[in-house]
N, C-alpha and C positions, 0 to 999 in steps of 0.2 A: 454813431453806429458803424461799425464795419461787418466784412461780408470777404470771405476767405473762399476761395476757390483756384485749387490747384495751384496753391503757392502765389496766389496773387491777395495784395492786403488793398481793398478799397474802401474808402470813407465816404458814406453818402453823403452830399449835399442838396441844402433848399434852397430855391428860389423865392424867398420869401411866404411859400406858400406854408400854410399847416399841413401834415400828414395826420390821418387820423389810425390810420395802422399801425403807425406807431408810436401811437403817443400812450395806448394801456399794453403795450409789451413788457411784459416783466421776464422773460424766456432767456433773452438776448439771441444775438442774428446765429438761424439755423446754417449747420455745414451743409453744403451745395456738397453730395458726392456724386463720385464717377455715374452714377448711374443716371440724376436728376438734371445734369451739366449739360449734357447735350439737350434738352428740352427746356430750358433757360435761352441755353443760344437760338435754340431754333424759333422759338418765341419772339426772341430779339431780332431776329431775319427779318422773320415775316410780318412784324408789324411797319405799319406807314415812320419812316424815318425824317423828320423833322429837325426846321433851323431852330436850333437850341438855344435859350437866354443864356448868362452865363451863370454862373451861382453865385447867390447873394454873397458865402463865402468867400468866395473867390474873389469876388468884384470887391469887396468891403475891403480887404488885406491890405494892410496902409503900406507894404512893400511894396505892391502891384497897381495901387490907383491909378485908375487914369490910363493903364496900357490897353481897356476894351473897346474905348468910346472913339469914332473915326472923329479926327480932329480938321476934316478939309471939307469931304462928299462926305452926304448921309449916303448909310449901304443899309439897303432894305428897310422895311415900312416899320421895323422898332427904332430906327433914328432919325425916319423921313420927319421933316417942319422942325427941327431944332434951329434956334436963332441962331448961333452961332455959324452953322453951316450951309446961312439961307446964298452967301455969294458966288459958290460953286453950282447951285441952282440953274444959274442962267448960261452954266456953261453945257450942262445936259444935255438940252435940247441942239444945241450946234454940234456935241458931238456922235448924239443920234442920228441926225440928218446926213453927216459924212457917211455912216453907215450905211443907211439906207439907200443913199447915193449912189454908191460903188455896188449895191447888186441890180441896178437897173429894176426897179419895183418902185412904187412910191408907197410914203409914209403910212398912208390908207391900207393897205392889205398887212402892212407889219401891225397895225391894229388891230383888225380884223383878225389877226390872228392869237393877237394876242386875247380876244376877247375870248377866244373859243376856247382858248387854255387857262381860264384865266380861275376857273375851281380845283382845278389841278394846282396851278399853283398855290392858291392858298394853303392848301391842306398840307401843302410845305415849311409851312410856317406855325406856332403853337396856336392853338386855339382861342378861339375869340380875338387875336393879336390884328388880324387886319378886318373887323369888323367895320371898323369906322367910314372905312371907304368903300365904295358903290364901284360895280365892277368895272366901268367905263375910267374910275379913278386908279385902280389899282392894276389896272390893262395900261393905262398912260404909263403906270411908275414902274414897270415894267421894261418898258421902254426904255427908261432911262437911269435905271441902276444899273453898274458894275457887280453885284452879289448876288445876281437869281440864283435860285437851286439849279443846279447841273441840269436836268430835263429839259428845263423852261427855257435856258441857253440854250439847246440841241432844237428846240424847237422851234425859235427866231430865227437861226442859224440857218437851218432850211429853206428861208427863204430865198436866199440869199446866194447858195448852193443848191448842188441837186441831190448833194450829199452831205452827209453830218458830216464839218471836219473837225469840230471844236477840240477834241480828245487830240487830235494829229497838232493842230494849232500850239495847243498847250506844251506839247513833248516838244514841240521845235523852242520854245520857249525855256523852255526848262534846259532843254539841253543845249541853250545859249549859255545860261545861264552857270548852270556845273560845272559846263568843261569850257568854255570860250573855244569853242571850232575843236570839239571834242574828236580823240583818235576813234580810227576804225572798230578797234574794242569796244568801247564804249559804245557806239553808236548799234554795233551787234546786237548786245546787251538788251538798247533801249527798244529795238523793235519786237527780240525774243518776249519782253514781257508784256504788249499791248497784246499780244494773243489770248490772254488767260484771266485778265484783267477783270473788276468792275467797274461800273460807271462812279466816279467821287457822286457825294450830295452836293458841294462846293466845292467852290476856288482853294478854301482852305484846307478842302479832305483832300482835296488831288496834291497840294504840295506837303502835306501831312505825309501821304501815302508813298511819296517820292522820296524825301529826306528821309525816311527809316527805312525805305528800298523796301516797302510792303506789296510792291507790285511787283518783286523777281522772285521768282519759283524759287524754291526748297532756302530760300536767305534765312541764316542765324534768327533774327528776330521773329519770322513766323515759325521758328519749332519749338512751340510753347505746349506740345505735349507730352506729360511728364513722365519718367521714366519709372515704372515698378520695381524695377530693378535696383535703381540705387541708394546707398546708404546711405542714411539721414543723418550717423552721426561718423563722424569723422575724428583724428587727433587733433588734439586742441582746436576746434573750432566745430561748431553742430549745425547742421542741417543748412542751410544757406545764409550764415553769418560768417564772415573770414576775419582774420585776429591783421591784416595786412592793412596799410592805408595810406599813404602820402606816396606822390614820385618819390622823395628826397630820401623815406624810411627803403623803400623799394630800391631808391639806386645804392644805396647801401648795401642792400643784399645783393647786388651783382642783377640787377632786373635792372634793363635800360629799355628807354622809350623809346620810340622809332617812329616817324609820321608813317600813315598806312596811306596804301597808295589802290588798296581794293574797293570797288561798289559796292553799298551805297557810302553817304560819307557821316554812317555813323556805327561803321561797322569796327570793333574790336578782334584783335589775333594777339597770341599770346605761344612765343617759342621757348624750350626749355635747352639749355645746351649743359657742358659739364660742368662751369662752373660761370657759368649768367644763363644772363635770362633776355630779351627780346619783346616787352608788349608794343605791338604796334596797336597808335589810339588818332581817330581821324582828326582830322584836320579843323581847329577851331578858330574861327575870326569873330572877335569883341570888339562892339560899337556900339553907340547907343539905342539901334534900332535891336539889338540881338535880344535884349529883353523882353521888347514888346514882341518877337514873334514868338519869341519860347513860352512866354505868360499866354499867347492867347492858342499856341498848342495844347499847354497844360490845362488849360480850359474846356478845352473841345476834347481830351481824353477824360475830363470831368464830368460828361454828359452821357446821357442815357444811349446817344449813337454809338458809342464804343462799350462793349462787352468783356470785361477784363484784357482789356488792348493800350497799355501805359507805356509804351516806347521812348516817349518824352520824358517822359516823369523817371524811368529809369536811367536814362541817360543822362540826366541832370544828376539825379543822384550819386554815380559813378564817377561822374565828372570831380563831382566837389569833395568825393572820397580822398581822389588823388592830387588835386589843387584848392588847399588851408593853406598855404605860406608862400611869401612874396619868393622866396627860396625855391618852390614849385613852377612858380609861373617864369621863373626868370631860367628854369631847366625847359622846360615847354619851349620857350623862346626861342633858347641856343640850338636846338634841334627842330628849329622851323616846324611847330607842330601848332603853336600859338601864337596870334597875329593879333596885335591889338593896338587903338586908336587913343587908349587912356594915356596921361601921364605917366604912371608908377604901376607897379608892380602889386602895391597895398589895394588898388583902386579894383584892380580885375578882381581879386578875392573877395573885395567888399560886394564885386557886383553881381557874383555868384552865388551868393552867401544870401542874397538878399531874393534868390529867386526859390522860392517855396512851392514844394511840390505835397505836401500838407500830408505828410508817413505814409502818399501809396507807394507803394510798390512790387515788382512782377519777379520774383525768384527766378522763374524761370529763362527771363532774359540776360544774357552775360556769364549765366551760371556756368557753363563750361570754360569760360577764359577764367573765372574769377577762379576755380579748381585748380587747374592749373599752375596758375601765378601760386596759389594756398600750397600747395604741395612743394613747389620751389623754396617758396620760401621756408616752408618747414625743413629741408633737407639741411642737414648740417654738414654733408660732403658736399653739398654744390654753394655755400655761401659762405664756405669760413677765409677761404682764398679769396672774396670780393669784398670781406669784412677785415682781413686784413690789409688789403690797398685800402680800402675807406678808411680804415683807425688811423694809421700810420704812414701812408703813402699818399696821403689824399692833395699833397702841396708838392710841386716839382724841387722845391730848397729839402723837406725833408728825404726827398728818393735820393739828393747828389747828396745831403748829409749820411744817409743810409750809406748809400755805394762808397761814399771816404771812407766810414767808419768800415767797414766789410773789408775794401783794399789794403788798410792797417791791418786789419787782426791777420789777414792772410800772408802780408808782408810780414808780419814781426813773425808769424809761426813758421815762415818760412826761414829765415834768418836765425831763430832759433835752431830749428833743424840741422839747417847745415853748420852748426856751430857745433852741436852734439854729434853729430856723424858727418863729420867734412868729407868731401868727394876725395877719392885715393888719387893720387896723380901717380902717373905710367912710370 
């Protein structure tokens, strides 16, 4: 089943539950229009927002197995008692205790307090999913996870402090982590958008929220509201589909890459000059763990907490538009845009290729770069000059066989010349 709204394509998935709504639908999914959209989302606000399973879908994809399930710590009470993960167990409580140490309080009131928050927290979690444990149980595990929902961290934290700093905590973190002792820019930047901000539900929504730059006012990715004005169909290509796709067809046309050097770091720019072109595309570093964060992005845009909000899902897709061929990744390379840990060149496409974002997608994200680069490339004054270096000049032996062949003909016509009309002597 999909479900269209404002240029975004989304596929429901189960978690292995049945729907009974839609199991005698014969209609197919009604258009969400302008009028209904806002009363969708605002629905979506205002309900209790909850830690999401993954979908059975999703978890099931024999390209992604295995990237959900914490392979060291259980994180929260859907992986709390798995054998596998009983030896990090006994590391818990030692490093609860450092915690608790260093705010001068003892272990006793962090209980206590957590017992008093401790329906709140549930209601964080899917229904009936932490029944099994008695509140004194699920107060202790509390304690001892790294994955509480955002609140219930703000709410230990206090202890601790006289102030919530977890949010502030997090940004020194993060912005270790981005910029390595990030410039004054940057640093500007990161305080201008804790003003405006919400609270993440988790660990995952706050660096979710960070890597697509969802928390800096007026950013490319949040102007997902769609323009009435513009035309749906276009030359040669219609409505938000472009006939354009690899680096390598692209640098043919005179469109060269450029590492972007703007916040956040998955933000796209696209320059038009007379005869190239300029996309700048952020900064990608391939290792084995890049899967597992992107699979359990794409996941967490799979769930009912995000509202036609695919940032991942389209960035992946755009990615692998322009990196199919070892020829792609080996241009990404030489212009310091792509950084990777694999052997070859074949290995990064296979492992892109392998990351499945199951046909959603958000039109309205990217759509102004992708116009751009579309009209470029359509232009046959700006690309026949970069299709002729590319045909014919694309090896430095053919440009010095070019320039011989050119210094002859101009030599022999010149020789000719003054054979037919020899200069008069005085």
């Amino acid at each position: 089943m999909e479900s269209f709204a404002f240029g975004t394509t989304r596929r429901s998935f189960d978690e292995g539950s049945s729907s009974s709504s839609s199991t005698n639908n014969t209609q197919g999914p009604a258009a969400i229009t302008a009028n209904n959209a806002s009363e969708v989302v605002t629905n979506a606000a205002t309900e209790k927002r909850r830690m999401e399973k993954v979908p059975l879908t999703i978890r099931e994809d024999e390209k992604t197995k295995g990237h959900f399930d914490p392979r060291v710590v259980s994180v929260g009470p859907y992986h709390h008692g798995k054998e596998k993960l009983e030896m990090a167990e006994k590391i818990k409580p030692i490093v609860a205790q450092l915690f608790v140490s260093r705010s001068g309080r003892d272990m006793a009131e962090f209980r206590q307090k957590a017992l008093e928050i401790v329906d709140d927290a549930r209601s964080y979690y899917l229904e009936g999913s932490t029944d099994i444990y008695s509140d004194e149980e699920f107060a202790e595990m509390m304690l001892l996870m790294n994955q509480l929902p955002f609140q219930v961290l703000e709410s230990l934290m206090s202890l601790k402090s006289d102030h919530s700093e977890l949010l502030e905590t997090m940004d020194k973190i993060w912005d270790l982590v981005k910029s390595r002792g990030s410039s004054r820019k940057y640093k500007k930047k990161l305080d201008n958008k804790r003003t405006s901000r919400k609270k993440p539900l988790h660990n995952l929504e706050y660096f979710w929220l960070e890597v697509n730059g969802l928390n800096q006012p007026n950013h490319p990715l949040k102007s997902n509201t769609p323009s009435i004005h513009r035309n749906l169909v276009k030359p040669d290509y219609m409505g938000s589909y472009y006939s354009f796709r690899s680096i390598s067809e692209l640098k043919a046309k005179g469109i060269h890459a450029r590492r972007s050097t703007s916040y956040p770091s998955r933000a796209f720019s696209f320059k038009s000059f007379f005869f190239f072109g300029i996309l700048e595309i952020p900064l990608l570093i391939l290792d084995p763990q890049f899967i597992v964060h992107i699979s359990n992005q794409v996941a967490y845009e799979s769930t009912p907490n995000n509202v036609n909000n695919l940032p991942t899902m389209v960035y992946i897709n755009f990615m692998k538009s322009l990196i199919n061929s070892p020829e792609d990744v080996k241009e990404l390379r030489s212009r310091n845009i792509l950084f990777s840990t694999y052997n070859s060149d074949e290995e990064v496409v296979k492992l892109l290729s392998s990351i499945t974002t199951f046909g959603m997608e958000d039109f309205r994200i990217y759509d102004e770069v992708k116009e751009r680069i579309q009209e470029h490339y359509n232009s046959k004054a700006k690309t026949w000059i970069a299709e002729l270096i590319h045909n014919y000049f694309s090896s430095p032996w053919t440009f010095i066989a070019f320039f011989a062949t050119t210094s002859l003909v101009i030599l022999s016509f010149l020789q000719t010349f003054f054979t037919i009309f020899p200069p008069k002597c005085k």
